[in-house]
PDB file of N, CA, C and O in Angstrom:
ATOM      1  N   UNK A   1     116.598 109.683 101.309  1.00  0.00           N
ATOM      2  CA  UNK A   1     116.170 109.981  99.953  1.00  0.00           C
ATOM      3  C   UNK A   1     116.267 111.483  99.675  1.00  0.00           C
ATOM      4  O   UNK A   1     116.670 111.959  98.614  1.00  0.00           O
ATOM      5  N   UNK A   2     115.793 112.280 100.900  1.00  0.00           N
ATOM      6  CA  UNK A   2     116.189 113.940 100.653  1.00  0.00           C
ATOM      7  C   UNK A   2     117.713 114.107 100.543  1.00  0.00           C
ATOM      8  O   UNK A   2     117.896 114.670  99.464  1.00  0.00           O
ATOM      9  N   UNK A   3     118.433 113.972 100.910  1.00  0.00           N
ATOM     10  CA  UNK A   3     119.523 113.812 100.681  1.00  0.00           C
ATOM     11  C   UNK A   3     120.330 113.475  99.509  1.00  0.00           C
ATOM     12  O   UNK A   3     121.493 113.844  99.346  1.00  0.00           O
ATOM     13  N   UNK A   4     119.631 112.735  98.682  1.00  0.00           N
ATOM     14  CA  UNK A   4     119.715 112.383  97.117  1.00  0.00           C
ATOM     15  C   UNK A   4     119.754 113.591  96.467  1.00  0.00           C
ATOM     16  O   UNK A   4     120.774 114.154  96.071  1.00  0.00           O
ATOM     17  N   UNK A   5     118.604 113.984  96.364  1.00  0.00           N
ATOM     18  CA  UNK A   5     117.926 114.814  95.610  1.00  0.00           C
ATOM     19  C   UNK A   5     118.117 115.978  95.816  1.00  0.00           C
ATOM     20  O   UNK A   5     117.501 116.689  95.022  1.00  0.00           O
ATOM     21  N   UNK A   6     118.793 116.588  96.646  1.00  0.00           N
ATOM     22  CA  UNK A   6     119.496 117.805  96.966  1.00  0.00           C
ATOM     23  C   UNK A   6     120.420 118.310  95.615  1.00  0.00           C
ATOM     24  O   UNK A   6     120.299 119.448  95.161  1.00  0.00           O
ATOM     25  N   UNK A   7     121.220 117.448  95.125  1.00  0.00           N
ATOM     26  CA  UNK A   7     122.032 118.167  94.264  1.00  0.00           C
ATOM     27  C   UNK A   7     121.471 118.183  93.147  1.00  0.00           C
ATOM     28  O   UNK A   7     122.081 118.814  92.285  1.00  0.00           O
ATOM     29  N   UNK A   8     120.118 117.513  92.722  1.00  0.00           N
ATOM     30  CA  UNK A   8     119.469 117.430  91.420  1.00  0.00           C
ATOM     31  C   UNK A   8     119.099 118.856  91.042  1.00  0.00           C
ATOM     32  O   UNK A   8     118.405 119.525  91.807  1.00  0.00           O
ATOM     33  N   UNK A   9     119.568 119.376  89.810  1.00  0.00           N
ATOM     34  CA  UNK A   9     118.521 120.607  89.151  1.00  0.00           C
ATOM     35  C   UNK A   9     117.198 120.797  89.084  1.00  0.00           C
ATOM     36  O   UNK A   9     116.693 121.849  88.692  1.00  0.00           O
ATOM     37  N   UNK A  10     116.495 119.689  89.501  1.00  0.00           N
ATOM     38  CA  UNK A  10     115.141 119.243  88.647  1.00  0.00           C
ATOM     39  C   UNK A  10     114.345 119.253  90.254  1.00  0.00           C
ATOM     40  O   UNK A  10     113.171 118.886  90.266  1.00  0.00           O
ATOM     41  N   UNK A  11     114.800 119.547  91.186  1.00  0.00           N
ATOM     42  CA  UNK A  11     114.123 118.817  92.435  1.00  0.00           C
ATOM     43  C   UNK A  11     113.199 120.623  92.486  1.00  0.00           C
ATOM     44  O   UNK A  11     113.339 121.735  91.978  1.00  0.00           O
ATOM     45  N   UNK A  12     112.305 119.938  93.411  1.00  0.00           N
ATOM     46  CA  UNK A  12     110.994 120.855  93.919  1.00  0.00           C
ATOM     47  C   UNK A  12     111.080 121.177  95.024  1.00  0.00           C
ATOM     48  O   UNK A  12     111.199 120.415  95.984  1.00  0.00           O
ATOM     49  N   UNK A  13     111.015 122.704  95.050  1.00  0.00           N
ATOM     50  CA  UNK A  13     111.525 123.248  96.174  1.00  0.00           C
ATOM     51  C   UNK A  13     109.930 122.663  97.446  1.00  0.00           C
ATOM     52  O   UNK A  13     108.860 122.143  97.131  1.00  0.00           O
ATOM     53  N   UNK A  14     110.309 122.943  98.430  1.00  0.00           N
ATOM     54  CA  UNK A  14     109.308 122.373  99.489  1.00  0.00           C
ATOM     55  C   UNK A  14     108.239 123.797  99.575  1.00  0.00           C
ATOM     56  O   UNK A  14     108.629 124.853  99.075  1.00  0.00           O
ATOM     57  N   UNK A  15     107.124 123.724 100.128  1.00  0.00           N
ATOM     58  CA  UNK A  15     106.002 124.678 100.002  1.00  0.00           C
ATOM     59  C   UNK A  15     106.201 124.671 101.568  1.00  0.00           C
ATOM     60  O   UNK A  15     106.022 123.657 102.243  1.00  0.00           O
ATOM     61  N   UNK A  16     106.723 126.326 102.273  1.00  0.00           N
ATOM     62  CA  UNK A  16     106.374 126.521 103.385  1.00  0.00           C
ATOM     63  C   UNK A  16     105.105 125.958 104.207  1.00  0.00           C
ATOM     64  O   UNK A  16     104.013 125.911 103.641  1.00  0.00           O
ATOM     65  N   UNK A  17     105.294 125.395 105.971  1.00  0.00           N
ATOM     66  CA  UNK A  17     104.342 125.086 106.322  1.00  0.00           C
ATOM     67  C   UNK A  17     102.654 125.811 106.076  1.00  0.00           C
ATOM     68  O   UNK A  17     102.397 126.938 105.652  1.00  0.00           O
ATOM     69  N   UNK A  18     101.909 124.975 106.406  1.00  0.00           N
ATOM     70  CA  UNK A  18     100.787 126.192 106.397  1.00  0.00           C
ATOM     71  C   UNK A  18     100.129 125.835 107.721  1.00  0.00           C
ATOM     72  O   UNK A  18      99.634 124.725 107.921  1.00  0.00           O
ATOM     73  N   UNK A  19     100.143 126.786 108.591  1.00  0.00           N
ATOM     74  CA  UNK A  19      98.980 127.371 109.590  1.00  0.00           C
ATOM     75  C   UNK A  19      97.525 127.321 110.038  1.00  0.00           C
ATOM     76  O   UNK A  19      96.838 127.173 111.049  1.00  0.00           O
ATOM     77  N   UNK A  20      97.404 127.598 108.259  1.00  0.00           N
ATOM     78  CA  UNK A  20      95.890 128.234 108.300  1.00  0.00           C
ATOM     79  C   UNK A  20      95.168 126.841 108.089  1.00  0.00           C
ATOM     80  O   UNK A  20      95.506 126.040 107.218  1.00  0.00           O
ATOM     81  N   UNK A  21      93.934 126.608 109.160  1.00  0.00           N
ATOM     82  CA  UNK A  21      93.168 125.472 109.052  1.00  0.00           C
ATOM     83  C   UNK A  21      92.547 125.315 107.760  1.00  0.00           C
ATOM     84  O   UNK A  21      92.512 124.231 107.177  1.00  0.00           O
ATOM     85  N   UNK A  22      92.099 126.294 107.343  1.00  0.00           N
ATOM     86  CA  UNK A  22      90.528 126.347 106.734  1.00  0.00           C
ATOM     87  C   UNK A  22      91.505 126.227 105.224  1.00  0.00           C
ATOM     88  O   UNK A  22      90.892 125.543 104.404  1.00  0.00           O
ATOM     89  N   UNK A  23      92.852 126.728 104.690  1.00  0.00           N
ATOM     90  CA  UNK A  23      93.312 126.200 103.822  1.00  0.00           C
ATOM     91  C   UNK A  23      93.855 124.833 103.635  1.00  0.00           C
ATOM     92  O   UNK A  23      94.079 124.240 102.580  1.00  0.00           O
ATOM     93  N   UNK A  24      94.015 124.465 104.798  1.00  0.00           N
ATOM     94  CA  UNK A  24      94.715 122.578 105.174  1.00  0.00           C
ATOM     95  C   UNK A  24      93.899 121.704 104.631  1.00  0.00           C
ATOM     96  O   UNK A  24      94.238 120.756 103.923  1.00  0.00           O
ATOM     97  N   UNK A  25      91.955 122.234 105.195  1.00  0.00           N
ATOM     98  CA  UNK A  25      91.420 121.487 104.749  1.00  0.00           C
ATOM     99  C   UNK A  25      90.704 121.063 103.194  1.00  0.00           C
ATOM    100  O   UNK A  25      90.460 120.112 102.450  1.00  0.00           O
ATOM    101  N   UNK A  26      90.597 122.366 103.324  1.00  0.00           N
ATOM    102  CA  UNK A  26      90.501 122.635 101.336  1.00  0.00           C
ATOM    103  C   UNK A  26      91.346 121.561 100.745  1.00  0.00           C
ATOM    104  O   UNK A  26      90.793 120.571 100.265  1.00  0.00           O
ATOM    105  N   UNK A  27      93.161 121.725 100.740  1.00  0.00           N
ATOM    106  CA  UNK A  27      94.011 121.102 100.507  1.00  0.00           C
ATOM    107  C   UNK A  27      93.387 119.533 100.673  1.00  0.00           C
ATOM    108  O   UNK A  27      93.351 118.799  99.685  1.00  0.00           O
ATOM    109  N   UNK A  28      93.070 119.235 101.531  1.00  0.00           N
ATOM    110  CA  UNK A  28      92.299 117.495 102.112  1.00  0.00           C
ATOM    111  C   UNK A  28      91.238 117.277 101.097  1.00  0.00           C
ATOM    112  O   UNK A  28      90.978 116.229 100.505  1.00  0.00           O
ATOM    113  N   UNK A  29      90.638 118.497 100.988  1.00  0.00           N
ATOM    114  CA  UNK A  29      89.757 117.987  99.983  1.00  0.00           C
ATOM    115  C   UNK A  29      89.837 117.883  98.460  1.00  0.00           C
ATOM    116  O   UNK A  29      89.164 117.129  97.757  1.00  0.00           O
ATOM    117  N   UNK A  30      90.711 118.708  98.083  1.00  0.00           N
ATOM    118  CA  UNK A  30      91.404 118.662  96.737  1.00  0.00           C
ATOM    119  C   UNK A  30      91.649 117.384  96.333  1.00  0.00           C
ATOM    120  O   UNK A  30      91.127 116.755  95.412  1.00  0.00           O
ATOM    121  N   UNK A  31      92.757 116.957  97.349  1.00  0.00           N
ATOM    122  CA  UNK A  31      93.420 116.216  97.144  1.00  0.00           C
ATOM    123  C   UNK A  31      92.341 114.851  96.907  1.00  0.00           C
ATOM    124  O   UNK A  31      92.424 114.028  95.996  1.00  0.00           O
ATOM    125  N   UNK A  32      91.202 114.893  98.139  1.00  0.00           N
ATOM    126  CA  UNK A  32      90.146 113.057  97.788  1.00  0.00           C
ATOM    127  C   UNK A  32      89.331 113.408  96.864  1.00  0.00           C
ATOM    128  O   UNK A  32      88.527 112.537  96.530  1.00  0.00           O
ATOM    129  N   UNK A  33      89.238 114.979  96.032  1.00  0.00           N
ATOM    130  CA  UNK A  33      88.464 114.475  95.026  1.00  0.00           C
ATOM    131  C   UNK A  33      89.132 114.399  93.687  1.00  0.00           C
ATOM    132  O   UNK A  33      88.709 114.236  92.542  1.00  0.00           O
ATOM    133  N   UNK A  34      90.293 114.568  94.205  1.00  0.00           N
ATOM    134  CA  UNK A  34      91.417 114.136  92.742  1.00  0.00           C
ATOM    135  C   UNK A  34      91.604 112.503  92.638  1.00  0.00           C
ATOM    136  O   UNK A  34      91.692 111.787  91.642  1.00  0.00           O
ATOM    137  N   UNK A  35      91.636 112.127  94.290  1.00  0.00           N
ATOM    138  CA  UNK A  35      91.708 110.280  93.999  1.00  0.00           C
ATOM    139  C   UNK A  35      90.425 110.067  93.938  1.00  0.00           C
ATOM    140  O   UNK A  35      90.345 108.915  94.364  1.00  0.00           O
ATOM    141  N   UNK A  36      89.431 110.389  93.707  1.00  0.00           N
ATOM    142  CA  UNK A  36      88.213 109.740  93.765  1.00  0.00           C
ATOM    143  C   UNK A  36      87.918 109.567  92.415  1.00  0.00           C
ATOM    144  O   UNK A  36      87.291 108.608  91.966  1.00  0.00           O
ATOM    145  N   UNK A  37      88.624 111.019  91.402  1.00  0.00           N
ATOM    146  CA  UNK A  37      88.079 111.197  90.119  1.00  0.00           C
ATOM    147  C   UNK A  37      88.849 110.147  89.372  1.00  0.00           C
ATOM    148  O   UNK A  37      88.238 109.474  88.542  1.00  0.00           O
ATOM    149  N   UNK A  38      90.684 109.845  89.673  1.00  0.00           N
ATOM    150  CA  UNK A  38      91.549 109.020  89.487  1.00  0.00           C
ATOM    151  C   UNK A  38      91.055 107.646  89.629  1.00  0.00           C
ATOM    152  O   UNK A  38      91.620 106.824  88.908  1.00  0.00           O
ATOM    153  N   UNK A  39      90.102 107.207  90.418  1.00  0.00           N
ATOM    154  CA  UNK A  39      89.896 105.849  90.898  1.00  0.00           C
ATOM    155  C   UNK A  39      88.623 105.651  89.795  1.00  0.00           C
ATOM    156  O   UNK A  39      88.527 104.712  89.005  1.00  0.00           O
ATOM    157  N   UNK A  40      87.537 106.931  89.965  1.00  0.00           N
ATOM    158  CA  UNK A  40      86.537 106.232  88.962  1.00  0.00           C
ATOM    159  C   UNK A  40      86.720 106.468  87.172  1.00  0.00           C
ATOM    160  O   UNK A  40      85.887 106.102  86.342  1.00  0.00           O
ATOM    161  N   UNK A  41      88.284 107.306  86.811  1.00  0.00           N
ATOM    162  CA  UNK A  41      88.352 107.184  85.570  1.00  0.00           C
ATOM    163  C   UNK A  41      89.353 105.644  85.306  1.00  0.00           C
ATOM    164  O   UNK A  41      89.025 105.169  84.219  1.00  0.00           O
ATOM    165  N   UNK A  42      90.341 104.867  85.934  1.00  0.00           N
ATOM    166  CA  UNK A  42      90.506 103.820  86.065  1.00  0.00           C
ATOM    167  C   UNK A  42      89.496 102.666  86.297  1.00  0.00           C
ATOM    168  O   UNK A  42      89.601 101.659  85.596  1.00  0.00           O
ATOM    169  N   UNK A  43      88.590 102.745  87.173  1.00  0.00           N
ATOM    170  CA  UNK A  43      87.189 102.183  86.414  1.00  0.00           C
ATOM    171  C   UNK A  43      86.802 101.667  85.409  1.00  0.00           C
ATOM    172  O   UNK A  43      86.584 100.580  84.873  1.00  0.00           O
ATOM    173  N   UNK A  44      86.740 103.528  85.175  1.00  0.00           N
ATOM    174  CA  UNK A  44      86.017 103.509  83.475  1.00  0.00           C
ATOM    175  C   UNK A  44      86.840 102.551  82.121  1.00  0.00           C
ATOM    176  O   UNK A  44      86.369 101.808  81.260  1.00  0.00           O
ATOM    177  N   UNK A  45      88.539 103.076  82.494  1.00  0.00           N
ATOM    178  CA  UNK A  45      89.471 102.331  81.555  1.00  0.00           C
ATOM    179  C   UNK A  45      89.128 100.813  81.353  1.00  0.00           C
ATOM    180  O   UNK A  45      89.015 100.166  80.312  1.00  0.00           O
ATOM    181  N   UNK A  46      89.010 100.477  82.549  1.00  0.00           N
ATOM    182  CA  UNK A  46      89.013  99.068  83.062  1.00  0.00           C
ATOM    183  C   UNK A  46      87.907  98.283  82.602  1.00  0.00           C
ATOM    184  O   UNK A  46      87.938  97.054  82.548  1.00  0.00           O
ATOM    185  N   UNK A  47      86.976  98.959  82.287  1.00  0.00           N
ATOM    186  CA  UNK A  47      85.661  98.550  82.012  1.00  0.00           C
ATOM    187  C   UNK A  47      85.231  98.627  80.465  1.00  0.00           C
ATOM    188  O   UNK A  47      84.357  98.027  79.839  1.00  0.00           O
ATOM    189  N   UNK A  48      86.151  99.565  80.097  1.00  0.00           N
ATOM    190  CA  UNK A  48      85.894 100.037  78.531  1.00  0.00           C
ATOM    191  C   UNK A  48      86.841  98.433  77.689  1.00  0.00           C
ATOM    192  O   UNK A  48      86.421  97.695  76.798  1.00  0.00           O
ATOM    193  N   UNK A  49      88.031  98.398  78.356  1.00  0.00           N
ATOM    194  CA  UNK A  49      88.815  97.583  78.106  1.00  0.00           C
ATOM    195  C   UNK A  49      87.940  95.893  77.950  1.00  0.00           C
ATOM    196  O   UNK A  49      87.772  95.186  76.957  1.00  0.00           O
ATOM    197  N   UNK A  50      87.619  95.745  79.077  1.00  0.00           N
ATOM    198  CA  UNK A  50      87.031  94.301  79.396  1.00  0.00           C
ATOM    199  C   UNK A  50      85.539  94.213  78.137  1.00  0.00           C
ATOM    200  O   UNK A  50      85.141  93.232  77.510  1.00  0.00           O
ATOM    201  N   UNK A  51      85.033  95.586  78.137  1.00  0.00           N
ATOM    202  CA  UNK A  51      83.740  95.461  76.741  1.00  0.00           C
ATOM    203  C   UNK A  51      85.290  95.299  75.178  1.00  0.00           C
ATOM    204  O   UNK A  51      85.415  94.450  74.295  1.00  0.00           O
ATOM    205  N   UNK A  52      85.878  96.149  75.409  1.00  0.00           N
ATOM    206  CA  UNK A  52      86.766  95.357  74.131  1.00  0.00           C
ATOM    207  C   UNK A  52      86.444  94.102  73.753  1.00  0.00           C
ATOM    208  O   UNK A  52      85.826  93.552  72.841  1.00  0.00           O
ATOM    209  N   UNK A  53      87.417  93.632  75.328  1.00  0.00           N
ATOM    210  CA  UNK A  53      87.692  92.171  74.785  1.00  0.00           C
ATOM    211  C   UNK A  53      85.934  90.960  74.857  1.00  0.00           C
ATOM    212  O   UNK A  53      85.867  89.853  74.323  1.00  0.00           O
ATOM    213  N   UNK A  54      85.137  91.426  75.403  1.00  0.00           N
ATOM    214  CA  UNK A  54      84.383  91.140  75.084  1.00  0.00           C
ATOM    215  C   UNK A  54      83.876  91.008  73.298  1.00  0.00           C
ATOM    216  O   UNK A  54      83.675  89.961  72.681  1.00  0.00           O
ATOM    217  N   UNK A  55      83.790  92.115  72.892  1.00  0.00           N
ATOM    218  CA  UNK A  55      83.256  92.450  71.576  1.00  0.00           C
ATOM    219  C   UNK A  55      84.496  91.345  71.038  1.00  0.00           C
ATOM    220  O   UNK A  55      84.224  90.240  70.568  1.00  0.00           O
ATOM    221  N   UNK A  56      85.700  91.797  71.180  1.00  0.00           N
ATOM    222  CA  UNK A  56      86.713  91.190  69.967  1.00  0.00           C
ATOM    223  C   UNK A  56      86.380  89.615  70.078  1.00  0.00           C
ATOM    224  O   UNK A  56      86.567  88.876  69.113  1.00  0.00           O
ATOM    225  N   UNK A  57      85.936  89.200  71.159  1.00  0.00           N
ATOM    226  CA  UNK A  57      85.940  87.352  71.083  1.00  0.00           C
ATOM    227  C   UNK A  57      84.266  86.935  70.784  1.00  0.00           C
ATOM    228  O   UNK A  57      83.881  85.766  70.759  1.00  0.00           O
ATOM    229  N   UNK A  58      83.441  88.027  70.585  1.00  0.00           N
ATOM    230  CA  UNK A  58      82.196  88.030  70.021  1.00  0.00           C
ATOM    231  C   UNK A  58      82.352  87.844  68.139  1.00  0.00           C
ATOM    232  O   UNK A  58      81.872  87.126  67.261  1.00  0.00           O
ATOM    233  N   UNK A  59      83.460  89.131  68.268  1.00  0.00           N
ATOM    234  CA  UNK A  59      83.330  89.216  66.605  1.00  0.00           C
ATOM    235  C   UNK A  59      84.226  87.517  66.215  1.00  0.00           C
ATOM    236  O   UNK A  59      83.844  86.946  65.194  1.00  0.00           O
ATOM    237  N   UNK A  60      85.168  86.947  66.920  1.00  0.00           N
ATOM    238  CA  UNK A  60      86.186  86.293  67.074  1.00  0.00           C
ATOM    239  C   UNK A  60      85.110  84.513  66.313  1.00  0.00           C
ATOM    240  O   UNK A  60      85.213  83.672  65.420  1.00  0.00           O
ATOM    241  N   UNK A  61      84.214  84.885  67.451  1.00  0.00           N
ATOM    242  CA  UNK A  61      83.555  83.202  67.569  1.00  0.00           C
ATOM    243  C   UNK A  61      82.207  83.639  66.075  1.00  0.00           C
ATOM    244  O   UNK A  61      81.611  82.638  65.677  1.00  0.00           O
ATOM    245  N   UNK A  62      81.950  84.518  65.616  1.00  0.00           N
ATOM    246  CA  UNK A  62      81.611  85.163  64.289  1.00  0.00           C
ATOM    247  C   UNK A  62      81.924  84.470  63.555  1.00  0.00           C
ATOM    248  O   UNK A  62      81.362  83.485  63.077  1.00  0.00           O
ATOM    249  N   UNK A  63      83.297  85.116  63.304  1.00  0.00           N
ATOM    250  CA  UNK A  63      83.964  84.650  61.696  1.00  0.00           C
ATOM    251  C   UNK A  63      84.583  83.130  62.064  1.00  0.00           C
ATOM    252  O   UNK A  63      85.200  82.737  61.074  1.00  0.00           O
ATOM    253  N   UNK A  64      84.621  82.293  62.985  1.00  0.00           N
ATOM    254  CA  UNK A  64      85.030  81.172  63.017  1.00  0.00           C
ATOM    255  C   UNK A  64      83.753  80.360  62.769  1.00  0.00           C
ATOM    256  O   UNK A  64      83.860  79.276  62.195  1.00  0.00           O
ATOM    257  N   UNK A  65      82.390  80.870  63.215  1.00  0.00           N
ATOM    258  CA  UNK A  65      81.506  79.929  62.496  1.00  0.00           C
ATOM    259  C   UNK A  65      81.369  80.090  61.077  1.00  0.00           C
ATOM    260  O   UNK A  65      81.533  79.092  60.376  1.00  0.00           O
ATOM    261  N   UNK A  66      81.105  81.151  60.564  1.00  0.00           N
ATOM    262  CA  UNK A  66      81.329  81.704  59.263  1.00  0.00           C
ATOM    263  C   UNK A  66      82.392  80.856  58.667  1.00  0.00           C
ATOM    264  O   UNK A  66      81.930  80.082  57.829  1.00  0.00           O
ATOM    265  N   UNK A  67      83.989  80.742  58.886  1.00  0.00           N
ATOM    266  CA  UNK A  67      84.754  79.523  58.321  1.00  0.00           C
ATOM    267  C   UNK A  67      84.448  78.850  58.178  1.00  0.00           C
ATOM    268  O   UNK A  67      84.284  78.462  57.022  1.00  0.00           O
ATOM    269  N   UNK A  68      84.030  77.966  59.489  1.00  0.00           N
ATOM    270  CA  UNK A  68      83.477  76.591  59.888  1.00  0.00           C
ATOM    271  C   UNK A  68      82.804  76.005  58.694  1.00  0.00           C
ATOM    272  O   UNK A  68      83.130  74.987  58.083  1.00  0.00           O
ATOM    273  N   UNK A  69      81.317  77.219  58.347  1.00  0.00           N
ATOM    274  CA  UNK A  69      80.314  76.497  57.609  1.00  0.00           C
ATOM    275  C   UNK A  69      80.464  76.540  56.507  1.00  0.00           C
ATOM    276  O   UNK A  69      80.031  75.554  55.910  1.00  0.00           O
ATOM    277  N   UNK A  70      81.198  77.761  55.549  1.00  0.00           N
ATOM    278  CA  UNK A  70      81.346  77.373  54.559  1.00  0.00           C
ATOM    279  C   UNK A  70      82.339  76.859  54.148  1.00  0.00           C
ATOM    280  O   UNK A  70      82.406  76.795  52.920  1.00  0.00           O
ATOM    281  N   UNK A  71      83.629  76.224  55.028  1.00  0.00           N
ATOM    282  CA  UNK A  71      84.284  75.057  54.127  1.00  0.00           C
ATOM    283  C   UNK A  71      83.944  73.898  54.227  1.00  0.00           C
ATOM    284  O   UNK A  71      84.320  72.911  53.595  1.00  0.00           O
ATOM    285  N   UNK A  72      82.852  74.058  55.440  1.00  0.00           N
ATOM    286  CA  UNK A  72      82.297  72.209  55.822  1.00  0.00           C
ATOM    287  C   UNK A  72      81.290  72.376  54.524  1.00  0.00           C
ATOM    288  O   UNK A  72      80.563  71.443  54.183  1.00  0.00           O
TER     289      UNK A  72
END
């Protein structure tokens, strides 16, 4: 796949190794509290979504009794 992407304009050059512990781990930690924040704002999506469809088949079974009764 590196090999691909060699002749692309667009490719990202590589970030020299790093050495230094105490920046490696920083880096470790960056990185799990970026998936942690990623995981609980997908959550949130997920959850906001499902109260949607909640509400919409609330308002849904609403106006179908509302039909119901006044053409019966």
């Amino acid at each position: 796949m590196v090999s691909e992407a060699e002749g692309r304009p667009g490719k990202r050059e590589r970030k020299p190794k790093v050495t230094d512990v105490n920046e490696l781990e920083s880096r470790v930690k960056i990185a799990e509290l970026r998936a942690r924040e990623a995981e609980a704002e997908l959550r949130l999506r997920e959850a906001s979504a499902k109260m949607k469809v909640i509400r919409s088949g609330r308002k849904e079974t609403k106006t179908r009794r509302k039909g119901t009764g006044s053409a019966g």
